[in-house]
C-alpha positions as CSV (number, residue, x, y, z in Angstrom):
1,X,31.5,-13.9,-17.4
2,X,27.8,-14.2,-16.6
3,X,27.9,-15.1,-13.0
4,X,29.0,-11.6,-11.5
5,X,26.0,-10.3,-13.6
6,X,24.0,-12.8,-12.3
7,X,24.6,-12.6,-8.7
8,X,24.5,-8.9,-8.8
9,X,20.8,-9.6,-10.3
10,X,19.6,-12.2,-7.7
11,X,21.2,-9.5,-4.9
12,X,19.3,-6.9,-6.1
13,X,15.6,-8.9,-6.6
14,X,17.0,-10.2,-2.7
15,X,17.2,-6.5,-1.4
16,X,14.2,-5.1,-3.1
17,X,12.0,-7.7,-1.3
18,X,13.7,-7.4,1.9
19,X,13.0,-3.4,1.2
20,X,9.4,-4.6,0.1
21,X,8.9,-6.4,3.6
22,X,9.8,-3.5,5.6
23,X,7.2,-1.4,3.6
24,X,4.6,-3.9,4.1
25,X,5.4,-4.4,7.5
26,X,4.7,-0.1,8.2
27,X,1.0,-0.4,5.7
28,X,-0.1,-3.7,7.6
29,X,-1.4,-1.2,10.6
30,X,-3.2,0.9,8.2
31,X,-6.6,-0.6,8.2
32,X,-6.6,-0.7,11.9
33,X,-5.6,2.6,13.0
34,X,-7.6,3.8,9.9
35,X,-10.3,2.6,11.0
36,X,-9.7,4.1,14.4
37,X,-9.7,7.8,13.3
38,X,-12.6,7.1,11.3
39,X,-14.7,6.1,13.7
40,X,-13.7,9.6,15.8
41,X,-12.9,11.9,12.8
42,X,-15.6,10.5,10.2
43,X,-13.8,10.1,6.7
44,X,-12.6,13.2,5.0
45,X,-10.3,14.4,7.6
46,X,-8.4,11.3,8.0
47,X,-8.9,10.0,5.0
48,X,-7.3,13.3,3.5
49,X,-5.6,14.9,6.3
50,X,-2.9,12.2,6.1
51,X,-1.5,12.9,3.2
52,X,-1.2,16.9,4.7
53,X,1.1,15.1,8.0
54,X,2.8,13.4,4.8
55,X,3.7,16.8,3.0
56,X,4.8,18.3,6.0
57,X,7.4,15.9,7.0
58,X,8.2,15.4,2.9
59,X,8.3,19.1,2.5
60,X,11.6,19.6,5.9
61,X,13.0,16.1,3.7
62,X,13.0,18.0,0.7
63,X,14.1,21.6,2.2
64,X,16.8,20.3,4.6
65,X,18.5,18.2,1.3
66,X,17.8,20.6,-1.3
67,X,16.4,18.3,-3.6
68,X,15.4,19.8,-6.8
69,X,11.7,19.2,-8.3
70,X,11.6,16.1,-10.5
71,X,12.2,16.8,-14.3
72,X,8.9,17.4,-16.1
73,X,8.9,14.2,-18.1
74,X,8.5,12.3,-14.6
75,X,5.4,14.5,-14.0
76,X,2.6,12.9,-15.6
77,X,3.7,9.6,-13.9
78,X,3.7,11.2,-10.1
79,X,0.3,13.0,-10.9
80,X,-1.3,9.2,-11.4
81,X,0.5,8.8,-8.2
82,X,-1.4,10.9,-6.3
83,X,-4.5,10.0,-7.9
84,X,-3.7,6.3,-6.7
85,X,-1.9,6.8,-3.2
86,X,-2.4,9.9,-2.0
87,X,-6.1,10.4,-2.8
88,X,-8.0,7.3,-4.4
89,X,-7.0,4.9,-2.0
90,X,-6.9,6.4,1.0
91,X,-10.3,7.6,0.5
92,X,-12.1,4.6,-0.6
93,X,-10.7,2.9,2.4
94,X,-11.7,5.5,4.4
95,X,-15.0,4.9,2.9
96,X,-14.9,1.2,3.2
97,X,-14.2,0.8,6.6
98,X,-17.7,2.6,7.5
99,X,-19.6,-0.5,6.0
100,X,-17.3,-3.4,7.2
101,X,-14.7,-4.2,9.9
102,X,-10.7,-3.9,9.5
103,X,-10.2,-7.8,9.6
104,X,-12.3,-7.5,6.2
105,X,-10.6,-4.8,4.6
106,X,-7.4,-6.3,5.3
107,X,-8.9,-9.8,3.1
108,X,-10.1,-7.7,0.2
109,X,-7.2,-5.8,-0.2
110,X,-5.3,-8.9,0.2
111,X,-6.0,-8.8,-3.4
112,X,-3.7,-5.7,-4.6
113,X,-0.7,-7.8,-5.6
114,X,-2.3,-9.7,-8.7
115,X,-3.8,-6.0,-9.3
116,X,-0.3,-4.0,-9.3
117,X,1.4,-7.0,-11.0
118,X,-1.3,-6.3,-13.8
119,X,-0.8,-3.2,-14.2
120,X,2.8,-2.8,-14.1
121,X,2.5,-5.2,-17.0
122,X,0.3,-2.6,-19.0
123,X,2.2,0.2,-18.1
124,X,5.9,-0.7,-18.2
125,X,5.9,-3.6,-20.6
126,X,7.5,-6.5,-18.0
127,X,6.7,-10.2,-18.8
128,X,6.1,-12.4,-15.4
129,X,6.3,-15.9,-16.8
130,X,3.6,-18.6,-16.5
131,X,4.5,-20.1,-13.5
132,X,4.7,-16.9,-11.4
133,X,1.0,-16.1,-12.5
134,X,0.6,-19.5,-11.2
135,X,2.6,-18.6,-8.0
136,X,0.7,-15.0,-7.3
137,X,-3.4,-16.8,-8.7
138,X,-2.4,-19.3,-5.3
139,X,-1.7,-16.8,-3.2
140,X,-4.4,-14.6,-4.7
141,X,-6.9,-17.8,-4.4
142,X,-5.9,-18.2,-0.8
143,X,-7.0,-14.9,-0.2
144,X,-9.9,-15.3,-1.7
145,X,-10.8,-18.6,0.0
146,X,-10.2,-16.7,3.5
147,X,-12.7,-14.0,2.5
148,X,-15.4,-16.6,1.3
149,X,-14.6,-19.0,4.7
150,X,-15.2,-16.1,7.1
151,X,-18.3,-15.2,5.5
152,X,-17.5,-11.8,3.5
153,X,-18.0,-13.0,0.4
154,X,-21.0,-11.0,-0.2
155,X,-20.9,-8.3,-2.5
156,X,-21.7,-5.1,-0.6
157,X,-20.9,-1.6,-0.8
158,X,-18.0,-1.6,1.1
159,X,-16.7,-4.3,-1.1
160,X,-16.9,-1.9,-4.0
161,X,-15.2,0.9,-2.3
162,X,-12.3,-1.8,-1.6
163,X,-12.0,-2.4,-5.1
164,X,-11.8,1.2,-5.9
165,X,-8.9,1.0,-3.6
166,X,-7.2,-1.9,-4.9
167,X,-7.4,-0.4,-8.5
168,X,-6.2,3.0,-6.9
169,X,-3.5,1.2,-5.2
170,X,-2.5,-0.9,-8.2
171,X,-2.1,2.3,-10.1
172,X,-0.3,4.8,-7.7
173,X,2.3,1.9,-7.0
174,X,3.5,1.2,-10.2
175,X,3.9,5.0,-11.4
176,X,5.4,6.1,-8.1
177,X,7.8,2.9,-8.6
178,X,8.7,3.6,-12.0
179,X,9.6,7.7,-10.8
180,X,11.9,6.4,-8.2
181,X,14.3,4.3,-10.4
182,X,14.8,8.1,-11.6
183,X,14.9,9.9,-8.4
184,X,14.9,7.2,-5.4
185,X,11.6,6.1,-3.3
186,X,11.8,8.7,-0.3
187,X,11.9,11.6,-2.8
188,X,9.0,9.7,-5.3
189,X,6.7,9.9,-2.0
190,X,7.5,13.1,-0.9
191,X,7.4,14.7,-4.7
192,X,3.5,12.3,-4.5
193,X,2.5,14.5,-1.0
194,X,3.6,17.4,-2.1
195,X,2.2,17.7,-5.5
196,X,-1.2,16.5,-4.1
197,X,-1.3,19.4,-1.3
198,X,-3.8,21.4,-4.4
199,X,-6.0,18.3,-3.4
200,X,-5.8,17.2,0.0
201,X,-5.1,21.0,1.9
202,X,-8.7,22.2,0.9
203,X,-10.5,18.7,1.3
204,X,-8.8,18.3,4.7
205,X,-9.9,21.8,5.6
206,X,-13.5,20.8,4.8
207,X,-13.3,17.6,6.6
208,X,-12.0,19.3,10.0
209,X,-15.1,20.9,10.5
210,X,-16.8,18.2,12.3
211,X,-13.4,18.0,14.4
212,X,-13.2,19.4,18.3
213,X,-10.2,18.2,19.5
214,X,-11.5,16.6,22.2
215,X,-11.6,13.2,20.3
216,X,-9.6,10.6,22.6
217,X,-6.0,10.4,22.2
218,X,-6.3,6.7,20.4
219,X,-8.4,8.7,17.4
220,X,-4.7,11.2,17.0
221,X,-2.3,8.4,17.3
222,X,-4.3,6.7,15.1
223,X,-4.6,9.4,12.4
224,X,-0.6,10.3,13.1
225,X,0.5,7.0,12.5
226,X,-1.0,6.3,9.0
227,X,-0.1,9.9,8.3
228,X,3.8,9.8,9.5
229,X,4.2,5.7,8.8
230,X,1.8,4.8,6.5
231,X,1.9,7.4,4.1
232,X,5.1,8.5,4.4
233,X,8.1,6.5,5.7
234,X,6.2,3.3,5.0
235,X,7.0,4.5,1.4
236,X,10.3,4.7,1.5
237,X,11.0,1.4,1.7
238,X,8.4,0.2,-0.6
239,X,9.0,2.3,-3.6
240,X,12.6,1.7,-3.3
241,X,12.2,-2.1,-2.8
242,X,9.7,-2.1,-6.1
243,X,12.2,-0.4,-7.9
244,X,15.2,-2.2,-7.2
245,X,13.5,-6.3,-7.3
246,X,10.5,-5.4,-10.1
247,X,7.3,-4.0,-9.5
248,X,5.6,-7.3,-10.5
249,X,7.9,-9.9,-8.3
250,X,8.1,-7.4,-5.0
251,X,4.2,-6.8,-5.3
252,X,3.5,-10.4,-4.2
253,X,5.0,-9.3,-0.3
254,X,2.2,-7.5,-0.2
255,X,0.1,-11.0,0.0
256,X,1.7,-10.9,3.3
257,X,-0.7,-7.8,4.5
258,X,-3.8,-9.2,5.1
259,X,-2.5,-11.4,7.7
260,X,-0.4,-8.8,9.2
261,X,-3.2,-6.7,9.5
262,X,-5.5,-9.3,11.4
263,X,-2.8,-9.8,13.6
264,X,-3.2,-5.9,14.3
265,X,-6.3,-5.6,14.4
266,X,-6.6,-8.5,17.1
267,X,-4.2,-6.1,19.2
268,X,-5.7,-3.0,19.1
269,X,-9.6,-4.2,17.6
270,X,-9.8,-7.1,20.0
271,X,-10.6,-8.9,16.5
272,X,-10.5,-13.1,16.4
273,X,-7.4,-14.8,14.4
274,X,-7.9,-18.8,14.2
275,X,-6.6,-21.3,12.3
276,X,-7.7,-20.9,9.1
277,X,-6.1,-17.8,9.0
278,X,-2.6,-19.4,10.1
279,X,-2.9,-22.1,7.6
280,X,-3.7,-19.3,4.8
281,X,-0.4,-17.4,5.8
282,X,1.9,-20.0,5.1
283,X,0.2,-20.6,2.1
284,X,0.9,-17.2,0.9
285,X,4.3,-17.1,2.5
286,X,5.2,-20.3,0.0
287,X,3.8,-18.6,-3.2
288,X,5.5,-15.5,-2.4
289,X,8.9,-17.9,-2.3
290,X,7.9,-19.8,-5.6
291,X,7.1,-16.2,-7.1
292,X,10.5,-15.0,-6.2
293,X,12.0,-17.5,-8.3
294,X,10.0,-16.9,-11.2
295,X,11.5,-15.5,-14.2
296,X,10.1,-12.1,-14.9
297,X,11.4,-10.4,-18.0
């Protein structure tokens, strides 16, 4: 019988966006704090230095369950990885947030689901049907509408270091959730952290210069938090939640970000949320639901 398959199918796609929601929920403070160390640290040590918080906690994961280095076929795949999550986009955001405020950040990138469900298409051969393109272009286009209504439509520099992100994003998702299928998504991230230490050690190094340690204690929660959550456990769920429900369907939670991360930033950034932004939330909220039940195949 089909029905067993079936539900087995739904409970899985049900799990890997409640997974993807939790992930979400741990990057949707990103821009903020980011933008917090920046403005103490200047960009390379954060924007690098993260990752190195990352490694360490991945590397006493790793030791304390013996888990043994990926196989070398999965290689090539986790290297894009770092090239998307551990480097790219942290540093174009770190970048980006020196031209334009959190709140727009946030918008932009608001933008990375229709990117990741893109590539994932290129890369692992997956084929979304018509109506969820529909589905993820509304919630896309809502985005999009929010940027243009609070006046960041124009194209700037920090806009095109956002886009660097989003492609960076785009890319170090799908690999990282097509490695942990294979291996599970809290070894994928620690395997990305570890494997990008070549990278990030020297360049954080560099970046620490500038540092005296007398920054204010906001600037160190700041950089520990999208170090320990945001690049690390944050991961967890989200690799495994991409994995399990499809990299193109669970994507679309990430709609959910941008206003997430206004609601942050009005917290700790004293940054304005009004109603447009509450009516483009539960727009988003429904073409996430209409996505979900969108055959993907």
């Amino acid at each position: 019988m089909t029905i067993p398959d079936n539900a087995t199918r739904v409970d899985r796609e049900t799990r890997g966006l409640a997974l993807g929601f939790v992930g979400v929920a741990c990057f949707s403070a990103s821009l903020p704090f980011t933008l917090v160390a920046v403005r103490e640290f200047g960009v390379i040590f954060p924007s690098f230095g993260r990752a190195v918080i990352a490694a360490v906690l991945a590397a006493i994961a790793l030791g304390i369950t013996r888990t043994p280095l990926p196989r070398r076929g999965l290689w090539g795949r986790l290297y894009m990885a770092v090239g998307g999550v551990a480097v790219g986009f942290p540093a174009f955001t770190g970048l980006a947030l020196q031209h334009a405020p959190s709140g727009h950040g946030a918008v932009v990138i608001g933008l990375l689901p229709a990117a990741t469900a893109g590539w994932s298409v290129l890369r692992t051969g997956s084929r979304p049907s018509m109506r969820f393109w529909m589905f993820a272009a509304v919630g896309a286009g809502a985005i999009v509408a929010l940027a243009i209504a609070e006046g960041t439509a124009a194209v700037a520099l920090g806009d095109l270091y956002l886009l660097g992100a989003i492609a960076s994003g785009a890319i170090g998702y799908t690999e990282g959730a097509v490695v942990s299928r294979e291996i599970g998504g809290w070894q994928t991230i620690s395997w990305i952290v570890i494997f990008a230490l070549p990278i990030t050690v020297p360049v954080t190094l560099i970046g620490l210069g500038p540092v005296g340690f007398d920054e204010p204690w906001t600037a160190w929660l700041g950089l520990a938090y999208i170090g320990a959550v945001s690049m690390f456990f944050g991961f967890f769920a989200w690799y495994a939640g991409l994995a399990l429900g499809g990299i193109a369907r669970v994507s679309q939670i990430q709609l959910l970000q941008p206003m997430m991360s206004l609601v942050w930033a009005s917290i700790f950034l004293h940054e304005q949320i009004d109603l447009l932004i509450v009516v483009v939330a539960l727009v988003v909220l429904a073409s996430v639901a209409g996505s979900k039940r969108s055959a993907i195949d």
